[in-house]
C-alpha positions as CSV (number, residue, x, y, z in Angstrom):
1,X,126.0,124.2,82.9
2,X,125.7,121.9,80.1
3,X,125.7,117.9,80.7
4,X,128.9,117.0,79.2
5,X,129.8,114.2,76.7
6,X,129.7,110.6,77.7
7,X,133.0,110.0,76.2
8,X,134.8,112.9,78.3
9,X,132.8,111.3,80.9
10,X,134.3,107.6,80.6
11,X,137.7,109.2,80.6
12,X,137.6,110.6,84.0
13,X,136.5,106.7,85.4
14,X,138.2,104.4,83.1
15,X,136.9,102.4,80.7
16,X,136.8,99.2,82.6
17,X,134.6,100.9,85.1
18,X,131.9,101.7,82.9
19,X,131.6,98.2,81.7
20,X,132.7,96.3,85.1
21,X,129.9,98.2,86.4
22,X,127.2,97.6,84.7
23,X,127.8,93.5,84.0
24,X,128.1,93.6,87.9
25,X,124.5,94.5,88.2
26,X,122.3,91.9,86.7
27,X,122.8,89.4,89.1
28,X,120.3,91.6,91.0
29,X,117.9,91.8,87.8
30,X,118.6,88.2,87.2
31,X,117.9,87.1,90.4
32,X,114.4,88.6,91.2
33,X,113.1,87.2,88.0
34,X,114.9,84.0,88.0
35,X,113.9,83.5,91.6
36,X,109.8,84.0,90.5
37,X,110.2,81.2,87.6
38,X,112.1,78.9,89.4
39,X,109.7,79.0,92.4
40,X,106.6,78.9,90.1
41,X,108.1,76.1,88.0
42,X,106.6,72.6,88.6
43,X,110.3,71.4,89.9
44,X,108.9,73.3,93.2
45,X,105.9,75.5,93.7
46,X,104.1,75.6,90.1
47,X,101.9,78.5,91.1
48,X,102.3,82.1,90.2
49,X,101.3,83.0,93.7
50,X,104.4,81.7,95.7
51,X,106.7,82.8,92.7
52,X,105.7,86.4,93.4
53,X,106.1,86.4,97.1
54,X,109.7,84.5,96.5
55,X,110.8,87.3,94.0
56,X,109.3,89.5,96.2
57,X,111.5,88.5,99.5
58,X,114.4,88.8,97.2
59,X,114.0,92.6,96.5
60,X,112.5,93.4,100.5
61,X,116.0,91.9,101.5
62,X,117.7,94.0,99.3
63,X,115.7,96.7,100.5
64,X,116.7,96.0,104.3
65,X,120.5,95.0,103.5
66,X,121.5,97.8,101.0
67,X,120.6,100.8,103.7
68,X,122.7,99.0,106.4
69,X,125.8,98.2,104.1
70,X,125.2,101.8,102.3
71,X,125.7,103.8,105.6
72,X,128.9,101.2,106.7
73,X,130.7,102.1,103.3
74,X,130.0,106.0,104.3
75,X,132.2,105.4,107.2
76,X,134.5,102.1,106.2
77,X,134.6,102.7,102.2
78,X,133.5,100.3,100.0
79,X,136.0,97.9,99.6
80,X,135.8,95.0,101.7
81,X,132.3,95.7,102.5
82,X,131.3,95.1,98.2
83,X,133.7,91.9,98.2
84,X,131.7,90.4,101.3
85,X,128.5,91.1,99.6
86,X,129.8,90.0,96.4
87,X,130.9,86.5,98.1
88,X,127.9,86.0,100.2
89,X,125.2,87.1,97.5
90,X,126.8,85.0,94.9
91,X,127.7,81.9,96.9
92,X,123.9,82.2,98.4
93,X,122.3,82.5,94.7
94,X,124.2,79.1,93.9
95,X,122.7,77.4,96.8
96,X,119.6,78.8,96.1
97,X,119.6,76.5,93.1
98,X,120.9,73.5,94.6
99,X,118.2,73.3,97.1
100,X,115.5,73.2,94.4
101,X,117.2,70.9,92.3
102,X,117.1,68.5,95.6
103,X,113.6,69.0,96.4
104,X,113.6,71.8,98.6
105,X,109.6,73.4,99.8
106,X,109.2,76.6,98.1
107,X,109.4,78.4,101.5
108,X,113.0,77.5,101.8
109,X,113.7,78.0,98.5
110,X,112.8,81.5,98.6
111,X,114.3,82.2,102.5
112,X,118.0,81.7,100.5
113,X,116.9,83.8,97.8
114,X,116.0,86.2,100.3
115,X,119.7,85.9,102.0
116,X,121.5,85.9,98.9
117,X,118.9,89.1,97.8
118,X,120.2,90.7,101.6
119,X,123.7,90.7,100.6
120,X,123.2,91.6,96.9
121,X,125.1,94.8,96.8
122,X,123.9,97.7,95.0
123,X,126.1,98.6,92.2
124,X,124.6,101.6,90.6
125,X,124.3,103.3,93.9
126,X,127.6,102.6,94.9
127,X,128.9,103.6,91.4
128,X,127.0,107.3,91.3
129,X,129.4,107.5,95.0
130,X,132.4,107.5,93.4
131,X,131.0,109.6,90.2
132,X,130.2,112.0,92.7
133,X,133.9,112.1,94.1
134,X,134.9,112.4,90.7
135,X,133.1,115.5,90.2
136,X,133.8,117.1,93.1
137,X,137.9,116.7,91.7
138,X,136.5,118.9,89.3
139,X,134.5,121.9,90.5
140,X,134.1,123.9,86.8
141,X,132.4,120.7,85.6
142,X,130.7,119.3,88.6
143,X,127.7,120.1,87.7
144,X,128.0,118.7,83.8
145,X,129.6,114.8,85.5
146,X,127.1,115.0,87.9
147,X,124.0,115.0,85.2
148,X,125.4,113.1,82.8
149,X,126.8,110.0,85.1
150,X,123.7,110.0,87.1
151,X,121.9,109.9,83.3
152,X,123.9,106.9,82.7
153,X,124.1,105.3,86.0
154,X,120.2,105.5,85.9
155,X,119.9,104.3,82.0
156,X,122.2,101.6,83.6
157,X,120.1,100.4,85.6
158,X,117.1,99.9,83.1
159,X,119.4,98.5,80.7
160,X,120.6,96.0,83.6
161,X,116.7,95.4,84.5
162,X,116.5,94.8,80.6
163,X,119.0,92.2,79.8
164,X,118.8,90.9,83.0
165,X,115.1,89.5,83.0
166,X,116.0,89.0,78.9
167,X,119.3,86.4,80.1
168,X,117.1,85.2,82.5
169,X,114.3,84.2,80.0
170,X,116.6,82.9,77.4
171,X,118.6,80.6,80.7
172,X,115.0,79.5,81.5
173,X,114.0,78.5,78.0
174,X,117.0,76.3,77.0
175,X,118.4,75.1,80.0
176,X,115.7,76.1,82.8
177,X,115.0,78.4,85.8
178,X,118.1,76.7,87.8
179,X,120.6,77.5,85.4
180,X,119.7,81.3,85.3
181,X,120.0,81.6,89.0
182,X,123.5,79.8,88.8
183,X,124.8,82.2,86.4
184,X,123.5,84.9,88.4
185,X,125.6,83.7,91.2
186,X,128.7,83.4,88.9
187,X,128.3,86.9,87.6
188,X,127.9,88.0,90.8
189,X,131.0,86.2,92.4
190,X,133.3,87.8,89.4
191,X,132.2,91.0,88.7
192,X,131.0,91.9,91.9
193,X,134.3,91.4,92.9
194,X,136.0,93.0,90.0
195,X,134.0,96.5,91.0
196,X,134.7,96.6,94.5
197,X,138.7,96.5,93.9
198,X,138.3,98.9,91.1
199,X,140.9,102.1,91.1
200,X,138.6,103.9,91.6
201,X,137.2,102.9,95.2
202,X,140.0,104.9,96.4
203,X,138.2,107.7,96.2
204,X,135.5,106.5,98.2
205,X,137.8,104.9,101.0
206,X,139.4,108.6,101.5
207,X,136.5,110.3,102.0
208,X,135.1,107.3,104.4
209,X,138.1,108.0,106.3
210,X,137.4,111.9,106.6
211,X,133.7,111.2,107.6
212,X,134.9,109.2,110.3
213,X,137.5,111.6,111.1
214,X,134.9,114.6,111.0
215,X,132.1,112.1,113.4
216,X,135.3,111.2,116.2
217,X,135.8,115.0,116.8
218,X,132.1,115.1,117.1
219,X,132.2,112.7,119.7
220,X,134.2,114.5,121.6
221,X,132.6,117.8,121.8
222,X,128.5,118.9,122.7
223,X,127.6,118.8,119.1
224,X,125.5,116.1,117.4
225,X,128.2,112.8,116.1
226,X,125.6,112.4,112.9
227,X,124.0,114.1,110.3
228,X,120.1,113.8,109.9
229,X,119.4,111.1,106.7
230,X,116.3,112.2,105.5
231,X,116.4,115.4,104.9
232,X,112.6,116.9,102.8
233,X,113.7,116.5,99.4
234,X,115.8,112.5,100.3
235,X,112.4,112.0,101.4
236,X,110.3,112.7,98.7
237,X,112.6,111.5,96.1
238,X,112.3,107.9,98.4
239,X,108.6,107.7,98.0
240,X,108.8,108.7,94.6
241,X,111.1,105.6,93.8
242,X,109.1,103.1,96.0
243,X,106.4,103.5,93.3
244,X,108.7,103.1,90.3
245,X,109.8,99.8,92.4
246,X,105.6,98.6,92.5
247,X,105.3,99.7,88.7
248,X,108.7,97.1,88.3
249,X,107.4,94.5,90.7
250,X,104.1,94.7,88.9
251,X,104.3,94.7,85.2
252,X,106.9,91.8,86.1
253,X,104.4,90.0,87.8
254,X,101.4,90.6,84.7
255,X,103.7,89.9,82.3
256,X,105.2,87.0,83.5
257,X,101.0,85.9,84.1
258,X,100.1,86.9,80.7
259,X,102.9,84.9,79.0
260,X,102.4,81.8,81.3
261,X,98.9,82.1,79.9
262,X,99.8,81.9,76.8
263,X,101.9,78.9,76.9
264,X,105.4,81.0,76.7
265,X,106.4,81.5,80.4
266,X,110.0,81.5,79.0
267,X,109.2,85.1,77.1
268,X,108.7,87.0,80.3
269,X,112.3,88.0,80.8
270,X,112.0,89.4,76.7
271,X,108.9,91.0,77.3
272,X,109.7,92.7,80.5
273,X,113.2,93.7,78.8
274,X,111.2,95.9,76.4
275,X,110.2,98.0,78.9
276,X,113.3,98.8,80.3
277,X,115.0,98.9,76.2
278,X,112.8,102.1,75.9
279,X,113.4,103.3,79.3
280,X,117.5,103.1,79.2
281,X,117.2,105.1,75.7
282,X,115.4,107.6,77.2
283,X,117.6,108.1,79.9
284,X,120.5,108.0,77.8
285,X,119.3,111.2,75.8
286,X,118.0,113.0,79.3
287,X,121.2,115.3,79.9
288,X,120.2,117.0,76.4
289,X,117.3,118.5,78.2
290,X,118.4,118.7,81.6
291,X,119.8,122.3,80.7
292,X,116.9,123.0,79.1
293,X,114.0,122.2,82.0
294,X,114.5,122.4,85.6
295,X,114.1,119.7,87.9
296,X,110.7,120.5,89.1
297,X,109.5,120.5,85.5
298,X,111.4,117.5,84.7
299,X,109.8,115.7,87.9
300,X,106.2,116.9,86.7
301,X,106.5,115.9,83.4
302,X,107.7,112.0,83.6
303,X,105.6,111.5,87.1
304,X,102.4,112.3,84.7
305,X,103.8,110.3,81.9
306,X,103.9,107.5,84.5
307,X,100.6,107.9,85.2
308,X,99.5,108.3,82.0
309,X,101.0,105.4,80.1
310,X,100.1,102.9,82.4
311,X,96.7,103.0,81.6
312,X,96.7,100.9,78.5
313,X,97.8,97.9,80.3
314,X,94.2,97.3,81.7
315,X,92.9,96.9,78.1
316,X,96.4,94.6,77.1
317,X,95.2,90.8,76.4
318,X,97.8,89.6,73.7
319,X,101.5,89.4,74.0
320,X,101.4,91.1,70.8
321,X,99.7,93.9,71.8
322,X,101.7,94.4,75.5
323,X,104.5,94.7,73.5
324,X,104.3,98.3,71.8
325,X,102.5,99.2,75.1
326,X,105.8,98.7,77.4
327,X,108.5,100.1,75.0
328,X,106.3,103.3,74.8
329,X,105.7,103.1,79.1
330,X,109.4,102.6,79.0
331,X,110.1,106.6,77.9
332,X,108.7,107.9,80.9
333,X,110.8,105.6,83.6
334,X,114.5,106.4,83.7
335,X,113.7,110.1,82.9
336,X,111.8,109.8,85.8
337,X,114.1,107.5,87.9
338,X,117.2,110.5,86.6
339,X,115.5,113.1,87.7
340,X,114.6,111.8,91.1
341,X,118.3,110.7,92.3
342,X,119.2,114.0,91.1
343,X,117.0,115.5,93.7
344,X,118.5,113.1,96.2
345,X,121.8,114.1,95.6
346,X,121.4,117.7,95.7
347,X,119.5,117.3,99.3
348,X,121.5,115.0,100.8
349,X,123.8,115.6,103.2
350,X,127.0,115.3,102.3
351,X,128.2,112.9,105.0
352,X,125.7,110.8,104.5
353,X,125.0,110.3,100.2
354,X,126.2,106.5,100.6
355,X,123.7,106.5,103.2
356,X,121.4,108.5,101.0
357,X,121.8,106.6,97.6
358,X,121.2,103.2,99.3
359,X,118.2,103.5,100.7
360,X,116.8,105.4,97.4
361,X,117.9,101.9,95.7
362,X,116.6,99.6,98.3
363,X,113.3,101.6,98.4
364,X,113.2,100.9,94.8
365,X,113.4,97.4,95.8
366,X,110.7,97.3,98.5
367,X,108.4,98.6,95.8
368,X,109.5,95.5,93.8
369,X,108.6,93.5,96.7
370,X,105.6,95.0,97.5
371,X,104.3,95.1,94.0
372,X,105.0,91.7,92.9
373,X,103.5,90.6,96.2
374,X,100.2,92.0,95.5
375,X,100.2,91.7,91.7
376,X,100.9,87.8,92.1
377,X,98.3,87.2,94.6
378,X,95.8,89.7,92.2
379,X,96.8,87.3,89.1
380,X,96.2,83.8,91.1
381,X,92.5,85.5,91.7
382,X,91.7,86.9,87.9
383,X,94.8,87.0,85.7
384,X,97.4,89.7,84.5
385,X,94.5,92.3,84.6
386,X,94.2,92.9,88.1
387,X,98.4,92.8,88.3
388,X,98.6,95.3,85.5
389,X,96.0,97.3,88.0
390,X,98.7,97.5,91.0
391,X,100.6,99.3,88.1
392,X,98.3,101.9,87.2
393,X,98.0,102.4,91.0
394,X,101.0,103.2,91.5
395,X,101.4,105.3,88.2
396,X,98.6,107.3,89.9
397,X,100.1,107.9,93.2
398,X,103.8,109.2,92.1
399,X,101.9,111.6,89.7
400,X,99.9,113.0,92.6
401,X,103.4,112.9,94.5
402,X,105.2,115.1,91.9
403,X,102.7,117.5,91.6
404,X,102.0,118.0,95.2
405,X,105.8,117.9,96.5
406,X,108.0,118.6,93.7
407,X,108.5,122.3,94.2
408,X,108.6,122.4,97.9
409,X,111.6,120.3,98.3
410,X,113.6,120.6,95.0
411,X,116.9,122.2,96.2
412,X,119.2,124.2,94.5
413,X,122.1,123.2,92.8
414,X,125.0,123.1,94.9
415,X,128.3,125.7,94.0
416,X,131.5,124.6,95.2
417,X,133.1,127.2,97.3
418,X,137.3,126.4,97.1
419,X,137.3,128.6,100.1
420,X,135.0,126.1,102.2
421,X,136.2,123.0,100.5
422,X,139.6,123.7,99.3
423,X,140.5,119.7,99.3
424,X,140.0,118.0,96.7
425,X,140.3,113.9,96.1
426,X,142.3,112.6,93.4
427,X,141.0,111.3,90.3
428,X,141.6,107.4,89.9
429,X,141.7,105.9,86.6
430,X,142.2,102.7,84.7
């Protein structure tokens, strides 16, 4: 079936949803890069080295946090879970900033990034969820929601990773690094909030409560009480997204070396914003070809555009000339970043998508971790080169990854059945 239209689309949520939604997640775009200028400033570290592994704690925390609060909402709903992360991630961002300004070592600094990064809760993921429950209200069109709001939950997410860094920069360049991290906090405080009481979470809470009912009678007979997580294709689709995360974490990294370099540390957020400009527009038009090439194609294609594309960046000395380079890299990442949630989805079981969809976001951020980790420590030895390397890497290894796995563990699309799953939840709007 065909992807449907984004405005039929935004009618089935709400308005408010769409655009609660996405202003709810840069705090965690703002925070990773706010965290690595504020700990490389000269108000506490002044080294690129410590900034990285401070940004870098930030998205491993995230990574360890989002899994465990992903599999509670599965069985509790997402309500009060997203308000306590909401609270906790916003209120630890702030302090974050007031530590610094007070003289904090960087070490510290980054620990309370790292505990407001735990807590930070993962919007997009939690938002695909309730897309998903919306769809399934609908079965005729369930597959047409499904590739269309996963199309813009993942353009979404560049576009957050895009204005984000690009807030972050402008913060950093007229008031400073402590400023963005306090509007971070603010944002998060507000519109995490704002999402987690959303209509819509409804949905959610009701089927939360039929999982639990489904995993008590399980308890009390022989059979297993859960579901396996990882099933093949969950799997794949996870390692496939822990290298998107290093190609994040790096080209953050280079870029933010390459600008410091060049006496404009405050452009980093800009530059890196280009990169996810082209990558949101690309995801944005996805649906128009997801009838048109299956998934396995679709995962072949953009895992060697990946590969491709990075390539350039080992020859990139200029700002002016790393800027055509990532808008063009930028065409190949939320195609890519679509097409594997989509094989995440469809594999998953279906007790366990919270489950599922967090720990394909968190992974995302490990690779962040892990690739600004290495990149920083690469560009305190020999510049943004040997960061912009970890990129290519990584580019390298998910092409290898798609062309090697794709086919084995790319599931079928799922029909609904009315005779196995006559219930159906009800459709919460604005």
């Amino acid at each position: 079936m065909a992807a449907i239209r984004y405005r039929t689309l935004f009618s089935y949520s709400g308005a408010t949803f769409v655009a609660v939604g996405f202003a709810a997640r840069l705090p965690l775009a703002m925070s990773q890069l706010g965290t690595m200028l504020l700990v490389s400033s000269p108000m506490v570290a002044g080294r690129m080295g410590p900034g990285g592994i401070a940004a870098g704690a930030v998205a491993l925390a995230n990574a360890i946090g989002s899994p465990l609060f992903g599999g509670l909402t599965d069985r509790r709903g997402q309500r009060g879970l997203m308000i306590l992360q909401a609270m906790a991630g916003g209120i630890a961002l702030i302090v974050e900033a007031v530590v610094a300004v007070i003289g904090a070592p960087w070490p510290v600094v980054a620990a309370i990034g790292a505990v407001a990064g735990f807590f930070m809760p993962q919007i997009g993921t939690m938002a695909r969820v309730r897309w998903r429950q919306i769809a399934a209200a609908r079965p005729a069109q369930r597959a047409g929601i499904l590739e269309t709001s996963f199309a813009w939950e993942g353009s979404g997410d560049e576009a957050s990773f895009a204005l984000g860094p690009a807030l972050t920069g402008v913060l950093a360049v007229a008031l400073g690094p402590v400023w963005a991290i306090v509007v971070a906090g603010v944002m998060l405080l507000v519109f995490g909030t704002w999402f987690a009481v959303h209509p819509t979470v409804r949905l959610v809470k009701a089927t939360a409560r039929a999982a639990s009912a489904r995993s008590a009678a399980a308890g009390s007979s022989s059979g297993p009480t859960r579901e396996r997580l990882f099933t093949p294709g969950v799997l794949a689709a996870t390692l496939g997204l822990l290298m998107i995360g290093v190609i994040f974490g790096s080209v953050q990294t280079g870029t933010t070396t390459l600008a410091t370099a060049a006496g404009r540390p405050g452009l980093a957020g800009l530059l890196h914003a280009v990169l996810s400009i082209g990558s949101a527009t690309a995801g944005l038009l996805l649906p128009r070809l997801a009838h048109r090439v299956g998934l396995v194609g679709r995962w072949r294609v953009f895992a060697t555009a990946l590969a491709v594309l990075t390539l350039p960046l080992l020859a990139v000395n200029t700002l002016g000339g790393l800027l055509p380079e990532l808008l063009v890299l930028g065409l190949a990442v939320a195609p890519y970043l679509i097409t594997l949630y989509s094989v995440a989805e469809r594999a998953a079981r279906p007790s366990r998508i919270g489950a599922a969809m967090t720990v394909l976001a968190a992974t995302t951020s490990l690779g962040y971790s892990l690739g600004a980790s290495i990149a920083g420590q690469l560009a305190d030895w020999g510049g943004h080169t040997p960061a912009y390397a970890v990129t290519v890497c990584a580019g390298a290894i998910a092409c290898l990854l798609g062309w090697l796995v794709a086919r084995r563990v790319t599931p079928a699309p799922r029909v609904h059945d009315p005779r196995k799953h006559p219930g159906r939840p009800t459709v919460v709007t604005d």
